[in-house]
N, C-alpha and C positions, 0 to 999 in steps of 0.2 A: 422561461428558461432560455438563455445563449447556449448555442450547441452551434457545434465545430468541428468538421470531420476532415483531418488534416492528413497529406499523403507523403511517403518519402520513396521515391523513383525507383535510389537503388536496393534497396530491402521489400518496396513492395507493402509495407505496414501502413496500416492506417493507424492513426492517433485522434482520441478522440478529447476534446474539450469541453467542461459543462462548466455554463457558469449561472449563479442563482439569480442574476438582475446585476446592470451596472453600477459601481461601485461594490461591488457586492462577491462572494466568496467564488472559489471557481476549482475544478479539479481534472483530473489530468490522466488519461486511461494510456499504457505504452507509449511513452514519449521517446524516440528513438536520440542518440547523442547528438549526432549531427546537426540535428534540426533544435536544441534547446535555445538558439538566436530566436530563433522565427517565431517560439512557442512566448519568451519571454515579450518581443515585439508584439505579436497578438495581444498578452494580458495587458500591457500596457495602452494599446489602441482602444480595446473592450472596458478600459477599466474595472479590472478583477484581479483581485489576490487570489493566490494561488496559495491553497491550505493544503492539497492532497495530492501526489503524484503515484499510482497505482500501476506495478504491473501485472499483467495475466497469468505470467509466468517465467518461468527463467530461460530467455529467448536465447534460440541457436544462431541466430539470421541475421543478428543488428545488436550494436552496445546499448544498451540500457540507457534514458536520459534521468534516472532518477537521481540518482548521484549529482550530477551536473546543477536541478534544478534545485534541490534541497539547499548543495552551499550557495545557488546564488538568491533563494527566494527563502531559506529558511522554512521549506515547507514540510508537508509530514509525510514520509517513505512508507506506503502499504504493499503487502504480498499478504500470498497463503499463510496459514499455518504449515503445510506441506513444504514450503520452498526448503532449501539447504541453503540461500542467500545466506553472508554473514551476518551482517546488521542491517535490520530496516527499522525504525521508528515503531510500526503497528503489523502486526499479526492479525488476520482476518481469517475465520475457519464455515464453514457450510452453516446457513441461519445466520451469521452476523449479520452488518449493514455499516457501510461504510459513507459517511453524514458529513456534509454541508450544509451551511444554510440553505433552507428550502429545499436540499435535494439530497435522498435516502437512495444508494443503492443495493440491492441485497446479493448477498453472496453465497454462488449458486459451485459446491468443490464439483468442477467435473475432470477425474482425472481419464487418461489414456493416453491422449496425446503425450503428456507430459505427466509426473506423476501429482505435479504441482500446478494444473493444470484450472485454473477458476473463469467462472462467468461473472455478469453483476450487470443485475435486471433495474430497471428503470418497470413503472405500470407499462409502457406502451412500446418497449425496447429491450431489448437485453444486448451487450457487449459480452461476444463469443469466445475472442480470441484467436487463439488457430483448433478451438473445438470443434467448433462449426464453421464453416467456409461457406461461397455462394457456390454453390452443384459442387460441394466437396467438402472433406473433412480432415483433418488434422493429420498426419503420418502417425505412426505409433511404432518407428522403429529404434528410436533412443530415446536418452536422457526419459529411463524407465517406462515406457512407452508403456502400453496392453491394451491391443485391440477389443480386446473383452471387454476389459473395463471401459475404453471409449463407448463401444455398443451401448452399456448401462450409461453411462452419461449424457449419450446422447435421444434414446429409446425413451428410457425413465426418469429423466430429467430436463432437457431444453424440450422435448418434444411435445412435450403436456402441457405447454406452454399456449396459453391462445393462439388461435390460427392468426390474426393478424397483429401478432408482436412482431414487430420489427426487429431486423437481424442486421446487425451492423459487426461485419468480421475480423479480425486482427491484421489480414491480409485479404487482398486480390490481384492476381497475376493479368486480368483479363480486361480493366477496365469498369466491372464492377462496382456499385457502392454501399448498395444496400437492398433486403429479399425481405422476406418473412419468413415465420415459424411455418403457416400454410405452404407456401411455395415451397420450402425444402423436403417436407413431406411429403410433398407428391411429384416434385421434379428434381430432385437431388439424386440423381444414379448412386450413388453412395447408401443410401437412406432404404432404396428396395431391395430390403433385404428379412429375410423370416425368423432370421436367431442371430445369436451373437457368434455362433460357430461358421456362417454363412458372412456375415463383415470380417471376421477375422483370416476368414479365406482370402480376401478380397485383397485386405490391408496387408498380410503377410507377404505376400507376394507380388508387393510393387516395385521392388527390387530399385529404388531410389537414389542417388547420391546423397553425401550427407552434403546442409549448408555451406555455401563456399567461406562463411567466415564464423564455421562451426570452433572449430578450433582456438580463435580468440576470441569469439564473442561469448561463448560458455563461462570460460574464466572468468571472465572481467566481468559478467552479469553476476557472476558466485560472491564478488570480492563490491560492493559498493556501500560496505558500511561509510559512516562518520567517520575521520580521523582523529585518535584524539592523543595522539605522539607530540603535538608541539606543547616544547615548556608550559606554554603560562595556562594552557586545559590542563594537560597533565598533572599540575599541581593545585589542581579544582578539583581534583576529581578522586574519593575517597573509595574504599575497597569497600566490602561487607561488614569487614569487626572493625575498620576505621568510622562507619556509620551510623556501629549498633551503638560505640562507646557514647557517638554525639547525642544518642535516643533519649536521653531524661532533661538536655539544656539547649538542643536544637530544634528551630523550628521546620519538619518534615513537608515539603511542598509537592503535593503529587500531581502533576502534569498532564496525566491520561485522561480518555473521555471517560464519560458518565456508565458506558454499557465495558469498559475493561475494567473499571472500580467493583462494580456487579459480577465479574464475572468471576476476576483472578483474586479480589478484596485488595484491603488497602494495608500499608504501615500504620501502626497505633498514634493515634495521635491526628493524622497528616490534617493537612489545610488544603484546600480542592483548589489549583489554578489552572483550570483547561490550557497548555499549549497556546492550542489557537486565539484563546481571548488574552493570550498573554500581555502585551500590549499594552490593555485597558490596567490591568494591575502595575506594571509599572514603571508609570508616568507620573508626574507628579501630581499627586495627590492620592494614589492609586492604591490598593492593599495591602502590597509585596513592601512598596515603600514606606506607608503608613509602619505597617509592624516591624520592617526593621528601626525606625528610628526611633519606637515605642518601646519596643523593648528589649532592645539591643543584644538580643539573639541572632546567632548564626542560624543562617538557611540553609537546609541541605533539597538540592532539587531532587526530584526521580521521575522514572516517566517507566515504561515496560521493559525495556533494553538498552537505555543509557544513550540515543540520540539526540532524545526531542533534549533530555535534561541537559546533555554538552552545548547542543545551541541555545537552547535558553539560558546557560549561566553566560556566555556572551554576549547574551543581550540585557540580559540583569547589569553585567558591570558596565555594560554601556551605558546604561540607565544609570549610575553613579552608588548602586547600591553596594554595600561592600560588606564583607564577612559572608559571602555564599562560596558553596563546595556542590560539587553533584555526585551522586550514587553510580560509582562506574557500573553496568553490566543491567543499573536499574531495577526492577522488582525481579525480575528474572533470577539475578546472581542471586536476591535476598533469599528467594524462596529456597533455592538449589544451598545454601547456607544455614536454612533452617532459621531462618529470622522472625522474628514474631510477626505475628499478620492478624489483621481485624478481617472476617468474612464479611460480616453488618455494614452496610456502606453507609453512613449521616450523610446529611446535605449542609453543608456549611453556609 
């Protein structure tokens, strides 16, 4: 595995990089705005595409580089379930895992700090966040904070964690780079403590400042959907009863991976084209291509929330495919519309 613990001065954030082998898939844990040059130069140096850009949470302290790296590498936007983010491409909830080639992370909700607040364990690592810090823990005085619930996320969740997983934290003020799960436990002042009524003592009354770029960095991390205002998406892009009329003479292309097909079911009918293998379908000779020119049916794209399918139909009519439209709001709107859905997932 390529791993790459990148730092930004003024915010203090560590940004982490994993990539599966050169040439090869790579992903991208809090990448701060600033820094999406330096993140882009790296995958390039490493040679690695960049499939996955993940934040921990909805940061007070720094603008998001999600946004930034998606329009310019087309990659795929994850958060919680939890966040109140507008649009992200993938939704990850507590037990999911969030997959590369060769590399599975699992996704551990720990709110408190935040309410939206997630881990994502590696065998011999886990990235924290601002859950866990090195001799410290996360504030829990906004953006829906509770010390309580920190206690349990951090007590009944990271802490159970093998003593020598490595702890690699969202921030450090100190120079810092990385502790363990053992080391926190037993030198983390934060951490000695007998109940949750006993942290929250602690945490309540650190009487703090808020973020110096609380104010705008909140916003602008809330708002980093896709755009899809400009004419010629706009008129790609079909509503729910404009998708369901297409349902008996369109060919339905479902985008997502393999465990949201399992989990949320699929549109009747659809055809399975992972996103990320998008690519291989098509180029010429490819699936996506094969069947439009076979049989000259209109494609309708979808993905979970209408991202990955707006960048993909850009890259379909780049590809020279023509007759495709995508699923504005994606399975999401379908469902909240009461659209028919297959629970049984085929393998196509």
């Amino acid at each position: 595995m390529i791993f790459r613990q990148l730092f930004d001065s003024v915010s203090c954030t560590y940004t982490y990089l994993l990539g599966s082998r050169a040439g090869g898939e790579a992903v991208i844990i809090d990448p701060v705005v600033e820094r999406v040059d330096r993140y882009i130069q790296l995958l390039e140096e490493l040679d690695l595409k960049l499939v996955k850009a993940v934040d921990t949470h909805v940061h007070a302290d720094h603008i998001t580089g999600l946004g930034a790296l998606r329009d310019r590498t087309r990659c795929i936007t994850v958060m919680g379930k939890a966040s109140k983010v507008d649009v992200v491409s993938m939704r990850v909830d507590d037990g999911d895992t969030i997959d590369i080639e060769n590399i599975s992370l699992r996704v551990i909700h720990t709110p408190g700090h935040t309410d939206d607040s997630y881990c994502f364990q590696l065998p011999d690592r886990v990235f924290t966040g601002d859950t866990l810090l090195i001799r410290g823990t996360g504030r829990t005085d906004f953006q829906h904070g509770d010390a309580r619930a920190a206690y349990d996320s951090l007590f009944n969740k990271l802490l159970t964690l093998p003593d020598e997983t490595l702890v690699y934290p969202g921030h450090d003020y100190k120079g810092e780079t990385v502790s363990t799960i053992g080391e926190e436990r037993a030198f983390n002042p934060r951490l000695q403590v007998s109940s949750a009524e006993e942290y929250a003592g602690i945490m309540d009354n650190l009487n703090l400042p808020d973020p110096k770029q609380m104010d705008v960095a909140v916003p602008a991390n809330l708002a980093v959907g896709f755009s899809q205002t400009e004419p010629e998406l706009k008129a790609g892009t079909l509503s729910v009863a404009e998708a369901f009329a297409r349902l008996p003479d369109a060919v339905f292309v479902d985008l997502r991976e393999d465990g949201e097909r399992a989990r949320d079911g699929v549109i009747p009918g659809s055809v399975h084209v992972p996103y990320g293998k998008l690519d291989e379908y098509i180029k010429r000779g490819g699936l996506l291509t094969a069947m439009a020119a076979r049989t000259g049916k209109g494609l309708v794209l979808y993905c979970a929330f209408g991202e990955r399918s707006a960048l993909a139909l850009q890259a379909v009519r780049e590809a020279g495919i023509e007759n495709v439209r995508h699923l504005g709001g994606g399975l999401d709107a379908w469902v909240k519309a009461n659209g028919p859905l297959e629970l049984r997932v085929d393998k196509f």
